[in-house]
N, C-alpha and C positions, 0 to 999 in steps of 0.2 A: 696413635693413628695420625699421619700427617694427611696434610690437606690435597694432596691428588690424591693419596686412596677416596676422601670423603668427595670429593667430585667426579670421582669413576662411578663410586655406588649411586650418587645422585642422579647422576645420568641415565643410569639402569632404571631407575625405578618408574614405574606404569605412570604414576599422576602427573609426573613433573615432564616427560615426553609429550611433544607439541602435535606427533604426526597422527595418533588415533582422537586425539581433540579435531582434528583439521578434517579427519575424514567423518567421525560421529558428526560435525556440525555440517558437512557437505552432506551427508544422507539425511540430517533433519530438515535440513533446509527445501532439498530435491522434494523433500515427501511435502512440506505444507505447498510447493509449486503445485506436486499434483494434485492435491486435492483441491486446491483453488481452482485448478483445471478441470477439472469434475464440477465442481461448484459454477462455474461459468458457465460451462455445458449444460448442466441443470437449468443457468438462469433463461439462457436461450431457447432452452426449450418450452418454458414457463410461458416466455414472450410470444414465442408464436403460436402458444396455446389462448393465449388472453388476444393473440390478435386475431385467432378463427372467434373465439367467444365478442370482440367488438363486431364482425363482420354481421355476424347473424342475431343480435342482441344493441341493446342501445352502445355507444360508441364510448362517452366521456365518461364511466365512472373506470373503464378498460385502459383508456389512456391514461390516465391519470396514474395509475397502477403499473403503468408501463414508463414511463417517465423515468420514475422513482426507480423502477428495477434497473433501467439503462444507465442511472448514474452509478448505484451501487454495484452495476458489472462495470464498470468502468474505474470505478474504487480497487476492485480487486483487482486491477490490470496494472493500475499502477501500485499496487503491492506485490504482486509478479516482478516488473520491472526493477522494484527497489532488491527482491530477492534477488535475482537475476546480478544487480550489479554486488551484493555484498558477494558473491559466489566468483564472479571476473576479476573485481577489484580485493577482496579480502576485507573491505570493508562497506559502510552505508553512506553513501551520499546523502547529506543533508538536505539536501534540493527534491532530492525523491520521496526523499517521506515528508514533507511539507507539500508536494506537489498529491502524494494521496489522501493526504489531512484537507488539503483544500478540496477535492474532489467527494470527498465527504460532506465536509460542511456542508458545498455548495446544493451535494442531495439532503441535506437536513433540511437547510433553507427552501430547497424547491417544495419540502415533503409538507412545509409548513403552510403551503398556498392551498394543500386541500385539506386542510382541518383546520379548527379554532387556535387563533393565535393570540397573542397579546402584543401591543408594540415593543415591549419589553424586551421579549423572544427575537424578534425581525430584529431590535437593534443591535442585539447582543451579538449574534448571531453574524450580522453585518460586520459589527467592530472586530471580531474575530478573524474572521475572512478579509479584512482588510489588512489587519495587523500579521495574519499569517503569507499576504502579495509582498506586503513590504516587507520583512524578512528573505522571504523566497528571492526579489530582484537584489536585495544585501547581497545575499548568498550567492548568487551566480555571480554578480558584479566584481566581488573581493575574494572570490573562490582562486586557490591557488592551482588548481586543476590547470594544466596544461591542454587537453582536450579541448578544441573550440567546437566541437560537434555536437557536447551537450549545452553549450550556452543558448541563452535564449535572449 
């Protein structure tokens, strides 16, 4: 057998074709969108449920619980985005998923002002979210992206 028959049949074969990978991971992708989508719709709905229960009930243990929800709907939005761009681009921007890891943290940290903490926790926690800005401006600063629209 020479070697163009062995790269005709390879080419035939199901695994080693790039175009049902391309479209299986475009309809995986589509689907955890929507369900994030649902999920955010849920969270919305949650918040204006805890914000009729602050209205008619004491105030602060409702906001407090809404805080937290708002940064975590806002985590998933920028996990939308970072999907969003692997689907445009073909691939994941660095900048985006450091940008919802901070948006994380920063609700870990907030989540930490209404429970018992340790300074331990705040510091860590701190160093982390510091150490994940300064990557983040690395990144945009020496990114070879032509786009100036995502720079910040």
């Amino acid at each position: 057998m020479n070697s163009d028959n062995v790269a005709i049949q390879t080419e035939n074969f199901f695994l080693l074709r790039s175009d049902w990978h391309r479209k299986f991971i475009r309809i995986l992708v589509s689907s955890l969108m929507v369900a994030l989508y649902f999920w955010i719709i849920s969270g919305f709905l949650n918040l204006f449920h805890q914000l009729y229960l602050s209205i008619s009930h004491r105030w602060e243990p409702n906001a407090e619980k809404m805080i937290v929800d708002v940064v975590i709907i806002l985590a998933a939005l920028e996990l939308i985005r970072t999907l969003q761009s692997y689907l445009e681009l073909g691939r994941v921007r660095v900048t985006f998923i450091l940008d919802a890891a901070l948006v994380v943290l920063i609700g870990e940290l907030i989540g930490l002002w209404y429970r018992e903490y340790s300074v331990k926790e705040v510091a860590l926690s701190l160093a982390v979210i510091i150490l994940l800005t300064l990557l983040r401006i690395v990144t945009v600063k020496f990114s070879p992206d032509i786009f100036e629209e995502d720079r910040v």
